[in-house]
N, C-alpha and C positions, 0 to 999 in steps of 0.2 A: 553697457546700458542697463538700467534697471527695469528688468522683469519678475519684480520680487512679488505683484498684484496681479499684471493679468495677461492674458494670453490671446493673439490672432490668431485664431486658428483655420486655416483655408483645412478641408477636407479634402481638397484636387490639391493643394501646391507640396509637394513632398520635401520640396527646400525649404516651407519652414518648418518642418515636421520636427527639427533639432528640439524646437519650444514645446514641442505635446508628445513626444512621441507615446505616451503611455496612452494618453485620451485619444488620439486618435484612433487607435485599436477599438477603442468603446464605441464612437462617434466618427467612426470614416465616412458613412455614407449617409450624412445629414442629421438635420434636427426638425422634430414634426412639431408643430404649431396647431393646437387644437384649431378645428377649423379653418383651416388657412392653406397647409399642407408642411413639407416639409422643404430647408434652406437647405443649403450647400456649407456653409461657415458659419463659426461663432465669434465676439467678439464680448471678453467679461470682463470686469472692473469690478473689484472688490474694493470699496476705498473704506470701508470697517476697517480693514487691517493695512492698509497700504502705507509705506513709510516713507515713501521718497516719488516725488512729478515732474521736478526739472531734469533729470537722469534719465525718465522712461520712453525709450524711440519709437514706443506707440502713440501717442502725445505730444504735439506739440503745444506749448504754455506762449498765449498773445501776450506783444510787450511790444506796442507800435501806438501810436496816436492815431486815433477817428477825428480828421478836422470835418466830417460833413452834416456833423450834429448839431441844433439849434432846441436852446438857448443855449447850451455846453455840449463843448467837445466831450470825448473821452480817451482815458490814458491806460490803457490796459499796461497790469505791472506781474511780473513775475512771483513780488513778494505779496499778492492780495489772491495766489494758492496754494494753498497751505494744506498736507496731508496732518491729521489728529487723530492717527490709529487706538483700536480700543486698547491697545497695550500703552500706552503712552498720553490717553486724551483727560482732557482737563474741561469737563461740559459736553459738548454732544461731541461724538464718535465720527467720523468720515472727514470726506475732503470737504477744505472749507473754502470758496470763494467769496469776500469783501468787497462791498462795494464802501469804500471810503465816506466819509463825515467830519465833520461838514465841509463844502466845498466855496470857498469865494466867489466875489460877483468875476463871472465871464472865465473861470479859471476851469482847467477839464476837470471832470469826473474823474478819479481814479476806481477803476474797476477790475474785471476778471471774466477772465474767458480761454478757456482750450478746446482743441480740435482734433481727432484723430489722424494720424498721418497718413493712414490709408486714405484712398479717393473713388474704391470702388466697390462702394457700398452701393449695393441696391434692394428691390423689392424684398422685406423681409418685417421681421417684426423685432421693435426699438422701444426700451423699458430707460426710466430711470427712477432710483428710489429717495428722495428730497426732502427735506426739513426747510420749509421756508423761512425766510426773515418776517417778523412786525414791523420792524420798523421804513415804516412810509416814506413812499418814492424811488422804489427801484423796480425795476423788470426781471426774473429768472426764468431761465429754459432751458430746456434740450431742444434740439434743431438738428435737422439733416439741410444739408445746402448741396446742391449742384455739383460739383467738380469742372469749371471752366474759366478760360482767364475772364472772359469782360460778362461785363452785367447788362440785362438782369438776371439773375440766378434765382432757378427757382430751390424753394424751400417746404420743408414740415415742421412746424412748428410745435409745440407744447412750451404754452408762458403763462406768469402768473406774475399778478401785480402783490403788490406788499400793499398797495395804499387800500384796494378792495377786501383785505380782512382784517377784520376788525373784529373788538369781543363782543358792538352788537350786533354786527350783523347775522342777520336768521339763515341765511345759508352765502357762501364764495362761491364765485364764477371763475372758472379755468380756461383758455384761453386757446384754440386749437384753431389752426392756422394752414392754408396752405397757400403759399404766396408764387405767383407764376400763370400766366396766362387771366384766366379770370377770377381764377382763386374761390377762397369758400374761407367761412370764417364761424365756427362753432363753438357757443360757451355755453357748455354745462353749468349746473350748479349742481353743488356737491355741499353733504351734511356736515362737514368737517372744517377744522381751522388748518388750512396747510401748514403754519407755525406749530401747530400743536405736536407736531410727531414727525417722522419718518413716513409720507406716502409714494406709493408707484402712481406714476404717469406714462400711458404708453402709448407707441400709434403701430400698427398694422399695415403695412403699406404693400396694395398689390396694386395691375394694372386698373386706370379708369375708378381707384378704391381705395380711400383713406379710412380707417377705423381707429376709432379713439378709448381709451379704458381708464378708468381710475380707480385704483385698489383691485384690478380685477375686472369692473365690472363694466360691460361697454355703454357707453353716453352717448353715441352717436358716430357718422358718418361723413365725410365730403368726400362727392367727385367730380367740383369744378376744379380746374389749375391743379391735377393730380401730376407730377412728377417721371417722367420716364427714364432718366438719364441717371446717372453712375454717382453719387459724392463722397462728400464726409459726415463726420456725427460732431455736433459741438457741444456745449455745455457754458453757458454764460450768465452774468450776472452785473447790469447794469444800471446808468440811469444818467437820462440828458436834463433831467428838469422841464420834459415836454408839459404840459399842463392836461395836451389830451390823452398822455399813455400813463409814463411813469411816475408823473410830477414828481414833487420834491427838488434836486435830489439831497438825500436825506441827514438831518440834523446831525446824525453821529452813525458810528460805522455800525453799516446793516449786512447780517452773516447769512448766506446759504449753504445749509450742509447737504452734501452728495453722498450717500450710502454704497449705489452701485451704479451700476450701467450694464446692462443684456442686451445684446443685439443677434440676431439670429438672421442669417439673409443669403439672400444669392449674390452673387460677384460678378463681374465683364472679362474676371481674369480666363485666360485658358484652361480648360479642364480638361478630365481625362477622367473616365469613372469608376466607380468605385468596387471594389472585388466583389462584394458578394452582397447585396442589400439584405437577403432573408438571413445573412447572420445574427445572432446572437450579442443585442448589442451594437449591430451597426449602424441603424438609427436610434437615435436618443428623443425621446419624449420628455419635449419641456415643460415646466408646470408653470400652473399660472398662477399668482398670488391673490391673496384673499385675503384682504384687508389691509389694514396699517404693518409697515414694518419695525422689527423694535431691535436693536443690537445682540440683542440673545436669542433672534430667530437662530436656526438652524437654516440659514439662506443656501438654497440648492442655486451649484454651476457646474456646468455638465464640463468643461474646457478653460479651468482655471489653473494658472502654472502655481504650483505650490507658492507656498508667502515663505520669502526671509526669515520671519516669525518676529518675535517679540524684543528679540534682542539684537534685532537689526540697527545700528547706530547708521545707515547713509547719510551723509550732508547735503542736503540740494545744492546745486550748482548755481552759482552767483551770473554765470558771464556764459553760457550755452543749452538750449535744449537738448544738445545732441542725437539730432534724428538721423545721424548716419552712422556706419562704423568705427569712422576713424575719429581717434581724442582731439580737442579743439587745437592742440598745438601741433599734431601729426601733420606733415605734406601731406599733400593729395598727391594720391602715388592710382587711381585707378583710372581706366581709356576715356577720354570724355565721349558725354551721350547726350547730343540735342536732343531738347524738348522739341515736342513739336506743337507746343499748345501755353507755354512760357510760366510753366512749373517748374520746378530745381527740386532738390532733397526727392525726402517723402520714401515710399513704398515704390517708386519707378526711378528714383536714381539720375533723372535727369538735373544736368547741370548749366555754367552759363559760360564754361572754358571752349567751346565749340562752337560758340556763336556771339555775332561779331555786335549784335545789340543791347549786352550787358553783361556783367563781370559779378556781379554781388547777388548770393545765395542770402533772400533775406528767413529768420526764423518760423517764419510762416510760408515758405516753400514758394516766394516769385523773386523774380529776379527785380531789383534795385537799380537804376542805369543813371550814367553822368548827364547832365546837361547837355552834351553833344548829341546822345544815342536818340532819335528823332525818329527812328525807323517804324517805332509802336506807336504812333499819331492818333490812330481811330479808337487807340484804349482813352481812358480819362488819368490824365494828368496832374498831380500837384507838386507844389514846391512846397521844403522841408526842410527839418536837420538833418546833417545824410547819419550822424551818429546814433540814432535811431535805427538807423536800418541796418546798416555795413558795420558795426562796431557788435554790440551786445548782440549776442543772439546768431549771430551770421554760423552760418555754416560754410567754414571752411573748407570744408570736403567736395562742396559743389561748385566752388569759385574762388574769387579774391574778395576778403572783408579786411576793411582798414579807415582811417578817418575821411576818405573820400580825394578829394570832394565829389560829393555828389547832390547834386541838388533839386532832383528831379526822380519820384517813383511810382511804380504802376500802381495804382486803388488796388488795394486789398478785398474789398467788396466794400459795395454801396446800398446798404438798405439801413431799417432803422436799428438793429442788433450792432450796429458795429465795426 
């Protein structure tokens, strides 16, 4: 798998310690958070230099159809994520997600969107550094979502519209979101053109406490519909053509560039603590940025796995994310592990060989089931092409992927992202 950009690193799991072991000597017992306190684990993406997405089993890369969007669906594709490292980039530097142009009457959206494959992400604080698109009618974010099969799942948002900046407008509105219970919905305005440059978006997430920053600087608070439960971090880039959010969607292909992704947090995993906190070095102080980022910052990451470098040629993979060990055409040779909450892959390894209500590990970590398997009724239901789900993408390591038939798969999630 490719871990040539970045590193999970738990400070309690010493099984993944193979990935750090050097940093964790530095950073065994957390990372302080001015003001906030200090996490348990780091979570860095350096996409300046990263060369290869469809390979890395931190990440899983969406490539499923959203039929629950109106006026247009959307088609999350593998090839609209695209690493542009600064050894290799032709225009701006990082990872690039597309949302396609122009799209026909009632035809999907072709977009972009990945997810971390971990699920137990929690209370911590969640950066990313972005170069917006101009071009009118799409949505971009970073998002934490829930970890559960059925919805509604709550969320933290950080989005921005492409249609609200503009060169006359006198100041952009940011979009800070927490979706769940009664929620809270906070826009700043800020002096800047998010198109213009590379800026940090961030939120701070403790209990009953959402706090929001931009370049640094914090803009505000919500604590209705704050979040207590364990997820993932996504990263997306869309657009249904709503007329109230995204409108558009947009005349010709509109680009968001991702520079990084920080994440600093506590975890639901088991832990055990840590040797010596007053060492030298065992907490890491994270800094917080101040201002616009530009590719020739000197960007500090306390838990990042060395890069491949510059003369890394990786190929991204056409036909698997590969978010498990084993290569897409290896048997599955390990003990099957019921889920018990109807996950497959991922950072827990559950599969669908051990239970009797579906076969097919789709690339987004749920299970895909035949038309017969009826047993999941109280989740929500669509019919589909099962080549979508069980063909590209499948993880073989957690099931059976093949042309099906299948006609019938559990939602993915149901809200407006996707």
């Amino acid at each position: 798998m490719g871990f040539e950009f970045i590193v999970i690193c738990s400070v309690y799991w010493t099984a993944i310690c193979f990935l750090c072991s050097s940093a964790l000597a530095k950073c065994e017992c957390g990372y302080a958070v001015k003001g906030q306190g200090t996490y348990t684990d780091a979570f860095e993406a350096d996409f300046f230099n990263q060369n290869d997405i469809a390979n890395d089993g931190n990440w899983n890369v969406s490539r499923y159809l959203n039929s629950d969007m109106k006026p247009h669906n959307m088609q999350y594709k593998l090839e609209n994520v695209i690493p542009n490292p600064k050894s290799k980039s032709s225009g701006d530097p990082g990872l690039q997600l597309y949302v396609r142009g122009p799209t026909a009457d009632n035809a999907p959206v072709s977009a972009a969107e990945l997810m971390t494959t971990r699920g137990d992400m929690h209370y911590g604080s969640y950066r990313v550094a972005l170069k917006y698109s101009r071009e009118a009618g799409t949505c971009g974010s970073m998002f934490w979502m829930e970890k559960k099969a059925e919805a509604p799942k709550q969320e933290i948002d950080v989005e921005l519209l492409s249609y609200q900046d503009t060169a006359s407008s006198p100041d952009n509105e940011i979009h800070f979101v927490n979706h769940g219970g009664l929620g809270g919905h906070l826009k700043p305005h800020v002096s800047f053109h998010p198109s213009d440059g590379y800026h940090e978006y961030r939120f701070d997430w403790s209990p009953g406490r959402v706090a929001f920053y931009t370049d640094g600087k914090h803009v505000g608070d919500l604590t209705d519909g704050v979040p207590s439960n364990p997820g993932n971090l996504l990263l997306n880039h869309w657009s249904n053509g709503n007329a109230g959010w995204t409108q558009g969607p947009p005349k010709q292909d509109a680009l968001m560039t991702v520079a990084y992704v920080k994440a600093y947090f506590n975890t639901t995993a088991t832990a055990s603590p840590c040797v010596n906190p007053k060492a030298d070095g065992a907490v890491c102080e994270v800094p917080d940025q101040s201002g616009p980022v530009t590719p020739s910052d000197a960007t500090t990451f306390l838990n990042l796995h060395p890069s491949s470098g510059p003369g890394d040629t990786t190929t991204p993979a056409t036909n698997s994310t590969n978010t498990n060990p084993h290569p897409p055409d290896e048997p599955n040779s390990h003990v099957p592990k019921s889920s018990p909450d109807n996950t497959c892959g991922g950072e827990q390894g559950y599969d669908c060989l051990a239970n009797t209500v579906g076969e097919c590990c789709s690339s987004h970590g749920y299970w895909y089931v035949d038309a017969d398997a009826t047993t999941l009724a109280p989740l929500t239901w669509y019919s589909g092409a099962t080549a979508a789900y069980c063909g590209e993408g499948c993880q073989k390591a957690f099931g059976k992927c093949g042309p099906g038939p299948f006609r019938r798969h559990i939602k993915h999630r149901a809200n407006r992202h996707g």
